[in-house]
Legacy VTK file of the C-alpha trace (Angstrom):
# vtk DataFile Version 3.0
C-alpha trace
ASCII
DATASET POLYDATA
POINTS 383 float
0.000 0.000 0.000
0.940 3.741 -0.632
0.080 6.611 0.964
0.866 9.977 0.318
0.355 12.321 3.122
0.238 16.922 2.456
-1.557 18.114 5.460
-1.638 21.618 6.718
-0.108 22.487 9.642
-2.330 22.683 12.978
-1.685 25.893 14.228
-0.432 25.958 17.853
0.283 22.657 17.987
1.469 20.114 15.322
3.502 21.816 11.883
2.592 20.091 8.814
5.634 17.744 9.165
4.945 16.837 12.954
1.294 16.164 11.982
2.303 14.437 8.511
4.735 11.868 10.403
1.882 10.792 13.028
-0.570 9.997 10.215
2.585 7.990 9.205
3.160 6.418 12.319
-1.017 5.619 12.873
-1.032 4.040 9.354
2.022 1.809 9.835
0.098 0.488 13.118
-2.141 -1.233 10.595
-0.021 -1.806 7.255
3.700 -1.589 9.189
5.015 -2.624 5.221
3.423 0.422 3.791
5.023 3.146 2.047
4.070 6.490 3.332
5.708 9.573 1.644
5.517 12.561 3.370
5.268 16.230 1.827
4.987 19.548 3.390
2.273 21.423 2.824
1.583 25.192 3.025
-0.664 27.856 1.380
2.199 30.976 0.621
1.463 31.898 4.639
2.712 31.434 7.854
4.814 28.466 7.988
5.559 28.375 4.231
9.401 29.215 4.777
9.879 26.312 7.990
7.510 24.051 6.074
9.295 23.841 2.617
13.039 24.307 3.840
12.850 21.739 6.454
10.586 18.967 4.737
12.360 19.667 1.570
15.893 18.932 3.156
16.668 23.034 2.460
18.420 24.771 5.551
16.818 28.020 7.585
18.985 31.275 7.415
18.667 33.880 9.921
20.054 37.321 8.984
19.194 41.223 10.287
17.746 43.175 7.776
15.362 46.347 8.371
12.455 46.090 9.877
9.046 47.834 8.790
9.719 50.786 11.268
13.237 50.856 10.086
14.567 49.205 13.278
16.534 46.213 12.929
14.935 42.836 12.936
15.926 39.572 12.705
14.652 37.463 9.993
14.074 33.491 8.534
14.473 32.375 5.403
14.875 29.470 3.470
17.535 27.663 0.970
17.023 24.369 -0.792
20.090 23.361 -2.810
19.581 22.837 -6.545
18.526 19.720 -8.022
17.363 18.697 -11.938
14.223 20.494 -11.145
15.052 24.024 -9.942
18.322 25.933 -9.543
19.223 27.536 -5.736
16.128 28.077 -4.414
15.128 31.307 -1.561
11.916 30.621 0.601
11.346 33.769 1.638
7.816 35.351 3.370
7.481 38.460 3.653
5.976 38.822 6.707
9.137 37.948 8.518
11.008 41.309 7.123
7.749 43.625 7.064
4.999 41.975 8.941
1.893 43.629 11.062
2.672 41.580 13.609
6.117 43.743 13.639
4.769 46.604 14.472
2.657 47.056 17.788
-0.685 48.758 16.990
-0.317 52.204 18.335
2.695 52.640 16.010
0.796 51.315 12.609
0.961 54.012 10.156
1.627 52.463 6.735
2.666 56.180 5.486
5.829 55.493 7.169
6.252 51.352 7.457
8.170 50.208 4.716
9.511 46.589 2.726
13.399 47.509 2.598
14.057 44.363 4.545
12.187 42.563 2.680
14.904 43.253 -0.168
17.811 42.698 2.148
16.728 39.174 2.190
16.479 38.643 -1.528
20.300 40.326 -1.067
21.050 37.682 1.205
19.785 34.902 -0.898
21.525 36.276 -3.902
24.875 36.866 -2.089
24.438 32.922 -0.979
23.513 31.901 -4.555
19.750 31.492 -5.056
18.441 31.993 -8.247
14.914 30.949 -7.819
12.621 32.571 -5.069
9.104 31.673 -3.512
7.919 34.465 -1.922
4.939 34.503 0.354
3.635 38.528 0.235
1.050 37.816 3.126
0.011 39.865 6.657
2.321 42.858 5.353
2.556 46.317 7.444
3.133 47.912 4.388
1.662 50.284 1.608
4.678 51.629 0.057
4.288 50.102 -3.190
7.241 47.693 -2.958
10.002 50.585 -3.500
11.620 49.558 -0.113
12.453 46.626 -1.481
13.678 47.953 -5.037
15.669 50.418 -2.815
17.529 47.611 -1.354
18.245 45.895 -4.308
19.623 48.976 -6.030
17.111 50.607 -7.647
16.857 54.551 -7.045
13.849 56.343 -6.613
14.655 59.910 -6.542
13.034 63.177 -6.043
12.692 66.287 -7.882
15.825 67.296 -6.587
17.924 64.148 -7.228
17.850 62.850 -3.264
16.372 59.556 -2.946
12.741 59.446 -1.516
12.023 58.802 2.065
10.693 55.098 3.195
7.321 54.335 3.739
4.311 55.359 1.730
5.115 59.122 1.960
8.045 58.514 -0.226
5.632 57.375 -2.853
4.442 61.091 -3.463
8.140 62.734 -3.851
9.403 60.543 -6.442
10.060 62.255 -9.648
12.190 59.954 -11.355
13.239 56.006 -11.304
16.450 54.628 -12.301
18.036 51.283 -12.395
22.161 51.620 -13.247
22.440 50.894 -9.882
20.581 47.355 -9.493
22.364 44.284 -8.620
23.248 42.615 -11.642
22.234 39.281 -10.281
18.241 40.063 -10.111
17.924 39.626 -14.109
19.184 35.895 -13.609
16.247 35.500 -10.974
12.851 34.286 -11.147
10.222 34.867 -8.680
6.912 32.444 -7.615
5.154 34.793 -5.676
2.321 33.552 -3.410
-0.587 35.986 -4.058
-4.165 35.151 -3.371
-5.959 38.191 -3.686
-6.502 40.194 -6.691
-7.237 43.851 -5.968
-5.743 45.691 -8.034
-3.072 48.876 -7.408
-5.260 51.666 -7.113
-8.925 52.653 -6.520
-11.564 51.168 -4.328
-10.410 47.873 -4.541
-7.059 48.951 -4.351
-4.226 47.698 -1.995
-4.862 51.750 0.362
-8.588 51.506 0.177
-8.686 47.900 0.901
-6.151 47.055 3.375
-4.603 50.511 4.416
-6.985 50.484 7.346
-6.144 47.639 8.963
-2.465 48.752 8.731
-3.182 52.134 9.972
-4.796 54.715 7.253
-6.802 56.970 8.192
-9.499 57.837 5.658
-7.220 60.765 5.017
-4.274 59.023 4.602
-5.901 56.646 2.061
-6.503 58.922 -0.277
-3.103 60.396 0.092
-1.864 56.476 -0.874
-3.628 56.267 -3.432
-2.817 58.838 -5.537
0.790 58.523 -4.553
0.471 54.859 -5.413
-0.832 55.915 -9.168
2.152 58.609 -9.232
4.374 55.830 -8.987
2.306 53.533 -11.273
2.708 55.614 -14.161
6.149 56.732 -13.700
6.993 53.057 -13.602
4.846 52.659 -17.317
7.270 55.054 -18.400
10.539 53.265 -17.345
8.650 49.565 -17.708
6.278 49.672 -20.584
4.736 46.498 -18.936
3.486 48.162 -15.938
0.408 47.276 -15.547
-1.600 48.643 -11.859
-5.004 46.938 -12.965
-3.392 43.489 -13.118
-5.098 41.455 -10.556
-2.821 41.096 -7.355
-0.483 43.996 -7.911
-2.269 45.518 -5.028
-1.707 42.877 -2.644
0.622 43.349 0.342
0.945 47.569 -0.177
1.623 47.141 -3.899
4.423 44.540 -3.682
2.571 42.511 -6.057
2.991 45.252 -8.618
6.481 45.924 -7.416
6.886 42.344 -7.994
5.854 42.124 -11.466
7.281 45.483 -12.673
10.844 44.847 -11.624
11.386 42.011 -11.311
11.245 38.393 -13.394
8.349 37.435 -11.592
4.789 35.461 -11.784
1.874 36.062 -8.907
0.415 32.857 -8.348
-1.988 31.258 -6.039
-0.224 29.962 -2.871
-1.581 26.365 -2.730
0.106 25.766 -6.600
3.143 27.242 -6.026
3.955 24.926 -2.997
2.044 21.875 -4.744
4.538 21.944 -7.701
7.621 23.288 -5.778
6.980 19.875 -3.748
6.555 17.206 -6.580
3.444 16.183 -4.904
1.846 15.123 -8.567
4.315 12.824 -9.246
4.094 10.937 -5.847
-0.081 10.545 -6.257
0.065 9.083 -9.525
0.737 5.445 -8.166
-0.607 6.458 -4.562
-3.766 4.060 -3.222
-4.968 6.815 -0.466
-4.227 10.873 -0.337
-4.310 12.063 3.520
-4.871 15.776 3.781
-6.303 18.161 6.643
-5.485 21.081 8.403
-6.334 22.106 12.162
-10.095 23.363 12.039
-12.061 22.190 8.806
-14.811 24.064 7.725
-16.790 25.516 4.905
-13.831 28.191 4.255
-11.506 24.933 3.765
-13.611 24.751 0.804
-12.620 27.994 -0.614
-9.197 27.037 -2.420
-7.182 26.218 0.954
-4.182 24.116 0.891
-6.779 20.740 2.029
-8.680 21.400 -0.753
-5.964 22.110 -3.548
-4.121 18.818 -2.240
-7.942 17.156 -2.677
-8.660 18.708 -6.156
-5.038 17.530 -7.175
-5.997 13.890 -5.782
-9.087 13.646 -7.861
-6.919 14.435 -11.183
-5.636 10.911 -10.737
-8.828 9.753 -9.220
-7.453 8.737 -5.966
-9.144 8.449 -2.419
-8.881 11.383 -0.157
-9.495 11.076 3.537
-9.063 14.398 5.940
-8.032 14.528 9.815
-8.988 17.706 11.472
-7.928 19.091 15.086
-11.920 19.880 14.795
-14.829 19.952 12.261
-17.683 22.944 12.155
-21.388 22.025 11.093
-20.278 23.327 7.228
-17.303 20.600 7.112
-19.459 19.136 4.595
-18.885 21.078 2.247
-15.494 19.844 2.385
-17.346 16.362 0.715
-18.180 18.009 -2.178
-15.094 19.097 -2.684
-12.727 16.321 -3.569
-12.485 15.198 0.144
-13.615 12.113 0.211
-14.360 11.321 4.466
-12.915 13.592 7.074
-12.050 12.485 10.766
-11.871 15.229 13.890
-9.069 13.463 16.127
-10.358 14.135 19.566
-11.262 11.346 21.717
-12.599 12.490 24.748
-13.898 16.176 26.028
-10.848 18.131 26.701
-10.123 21.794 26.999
-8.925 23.491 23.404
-5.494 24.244 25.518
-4.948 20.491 26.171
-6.711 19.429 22.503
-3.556 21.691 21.311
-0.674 20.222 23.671
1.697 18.770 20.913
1.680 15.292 22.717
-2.113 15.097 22.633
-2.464 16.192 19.519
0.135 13.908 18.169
-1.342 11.190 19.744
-4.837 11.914 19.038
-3.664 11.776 15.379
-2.074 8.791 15.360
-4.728 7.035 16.993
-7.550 8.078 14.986
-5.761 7.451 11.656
-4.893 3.817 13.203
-8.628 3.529 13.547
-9.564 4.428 10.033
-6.928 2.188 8.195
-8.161 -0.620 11.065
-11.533 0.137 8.765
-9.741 -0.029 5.375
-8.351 -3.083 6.463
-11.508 -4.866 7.374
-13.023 -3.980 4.514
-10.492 -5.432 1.640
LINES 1 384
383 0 1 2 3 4 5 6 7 8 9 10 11 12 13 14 15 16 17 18 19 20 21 22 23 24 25 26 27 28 29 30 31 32 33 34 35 36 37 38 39 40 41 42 43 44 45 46 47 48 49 50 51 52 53 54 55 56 57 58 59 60 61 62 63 64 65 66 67 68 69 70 71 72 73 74 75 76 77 78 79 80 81 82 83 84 85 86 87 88 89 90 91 92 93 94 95 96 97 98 99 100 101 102 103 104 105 106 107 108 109 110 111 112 113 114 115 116 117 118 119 120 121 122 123 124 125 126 127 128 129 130 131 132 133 134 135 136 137 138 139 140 141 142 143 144 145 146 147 148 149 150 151 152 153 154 155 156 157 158 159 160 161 162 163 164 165 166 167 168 169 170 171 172 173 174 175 176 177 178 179 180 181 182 183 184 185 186 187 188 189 190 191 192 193 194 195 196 197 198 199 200 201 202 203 204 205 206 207 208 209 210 211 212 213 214 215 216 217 218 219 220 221 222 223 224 225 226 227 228 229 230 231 232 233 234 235 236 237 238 239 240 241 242 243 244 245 246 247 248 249 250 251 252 253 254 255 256 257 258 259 260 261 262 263 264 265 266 267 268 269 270 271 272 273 274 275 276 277 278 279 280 281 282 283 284 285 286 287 288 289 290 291 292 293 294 295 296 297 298 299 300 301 302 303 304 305 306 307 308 309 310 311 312 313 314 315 316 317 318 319 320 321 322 323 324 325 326 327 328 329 330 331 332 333 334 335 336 337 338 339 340 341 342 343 344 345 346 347 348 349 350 351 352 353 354 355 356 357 358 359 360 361 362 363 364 365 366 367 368 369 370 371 372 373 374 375 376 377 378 379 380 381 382
């Protein structure tokens, strides 16, 4: 028997690996001869850089780069050496060099937050030889467009005076002119996967100020101010990049770093869930597979909405394979989940416990385990 396992991590408790071995270990209770592969599994998010590096075989970097209030913070990436499928590869979220969670709430004010770091660690990961980057652009502080990171990797946004532009959005409105002799040589060699599920565009009421720019600070006032600095700075980059392109879907996500992304650099916006899908061969491995295991900590009707579960499910069904799902806990709307690719799904408590205890890592590794035992004990029975 083969089993391929890609389940989300349960957050708070078990990372997709942790919670990928016990299904492992509950399976090999049953079928101790079987051959269960193990992939990471992520969505472009939290826990895409510790996910990929680690169950990849890739290595974590740590390095101090700016952080969104220009302070210095220390950050995590990811390498994975390069094989006959992709050259040097970068992890790298974005969330780690610019995140909200960086900046305490009285000081959010996405006028002055800005992405350099986020450019230091594409630096890094150039200096150490990655060619290829996956980029996760989620839970950003930011609205500045992306130049923060151009800045860093050499680009010059300058003002009417020849000075460059402050950070933050506020530089956005002082630029008068962009150029690029400066830029590391290395970026044209580089391609980018960037993880990007939304698809507001630059500007305008569905833009990344009017959108998000509350959440990360703006004041009604100060979206406006955003916006139009952010459609300054779109068509000044038409006329240095005659690709430019601010109503693309997702070049307003994260502040603009989608279109920062996609201006600048050799780059591709692309739903999180594929990106990490492909990136982990996870095809290849179903094609010969007899059951799919996927899951994630809470499964409900939003599962159903394109999250990782349900891209590992819909990926399944392209082979026409089973696909069972273990949860931390199921909502009324799980079954939704059904008529989506998933074929059964399991919650893995066994007795009434408190959610702090449910999340322990021993329980919850345990109550995995035990559960999936139970379900192959069914398969079992059954052939």
């Amino acid at each position: 028997m083969k089993v391929v396992v890609a389940i989300d991590s349960l957050k708070g408790s078990l990372s997709s690996l942790e919670a990928g071995q016990a299904i492992k270990e509950g399976v090999q209770v049953v079928y101790p001869e079987a051959d269960v592969v193990v992939r990471p599994l992520a969505d472009g998010g939290e826990g895409t850089v510790e996910a990929l590096a680690i169950g990849m075989g890739g290595e974590l970097v740590h390095v101090s780069v700016t952080g969104p209030l220009e302070d210095a913070v220390t950050a995590e990436y990811g390498i994975l050496k390069a094989d006959e499928t992709r050259p040097k590869t970068a992890i790298i979220e974005m969330s780690a060099a610019a995140g909200i969670t960086l900046v305490p709430d009285e000081k959010r004010n996405p006028m002055h937050t800005t992405t350099y770091g986020v450019g230091e660690l594409i630096k890094d990961a150039i200096d150490n030889g990655c060619r290829h980057f996956i980029v996760g652009i989620g839970g950003s502080a930011t609205n500045d467009g992306g130049i923060g990171m151009l800045q860093a990797l050499g680009y010059d946004f300058l003002d009417k005076d020849g000075a460059p532009v402050g950070y933050g959005g506020a530089g956005l409105q002082s630029i008068a002119s962009i150029q690029a002799e400066n830029v590391l040589p290395e970026l044209k060699e580089c391609t980018f996967r960037v993880a990007c599920d939304v698809t507001n565009p630059l500007c305008g009421p569905m833009g990344s100020s009017a959108i998000y720019g509350p959440q990360k600070g703006a004041t009604p006032e100060m979206v406006k101010e955003l916006d139009e600095a952010l459609l300054h700075y779109a068509e000044l980059s038409k006329e240095t990049f005659d690709h430019a392109d601010r109503l693309y879907p997702g070049t307003g996500a994260a502040g603009g770093m989608g279109f920062a992304f996609l201006t600048y650099t050799n780059a591709v916006l692309e739903s999180g869930i594929k990106i990490v899908l492909e990136e982990t061969g996870l095809e290849d491995e179903m094609k010969d597979a007899d059951f799919v295991i996927t899951g994630e900590g809470r499964l409900d009707s939003q599962t159903a909405l394109g999250k990782a579960p349900i891209g590992v499910a819909h990926l399944a069904k392209k082979h026409g394979k089973k696909v069972l799902a273990f949860a931390g806990c199921l909502t009324p709307d799980a079954g939704v989940c059904n008529e989506n690719g998933i074929d059964a799904f399991f919650p893995i408590l066994r007795r009434v416990i408190t959610v702090q205890e449910a999340m322990e890592k021993e329980n919850a590794r345990e109550n995995m385990i035990r559960s999936v035992e139970q379900v192959f004990r069914l398969i079992q029975s059954i052939q």
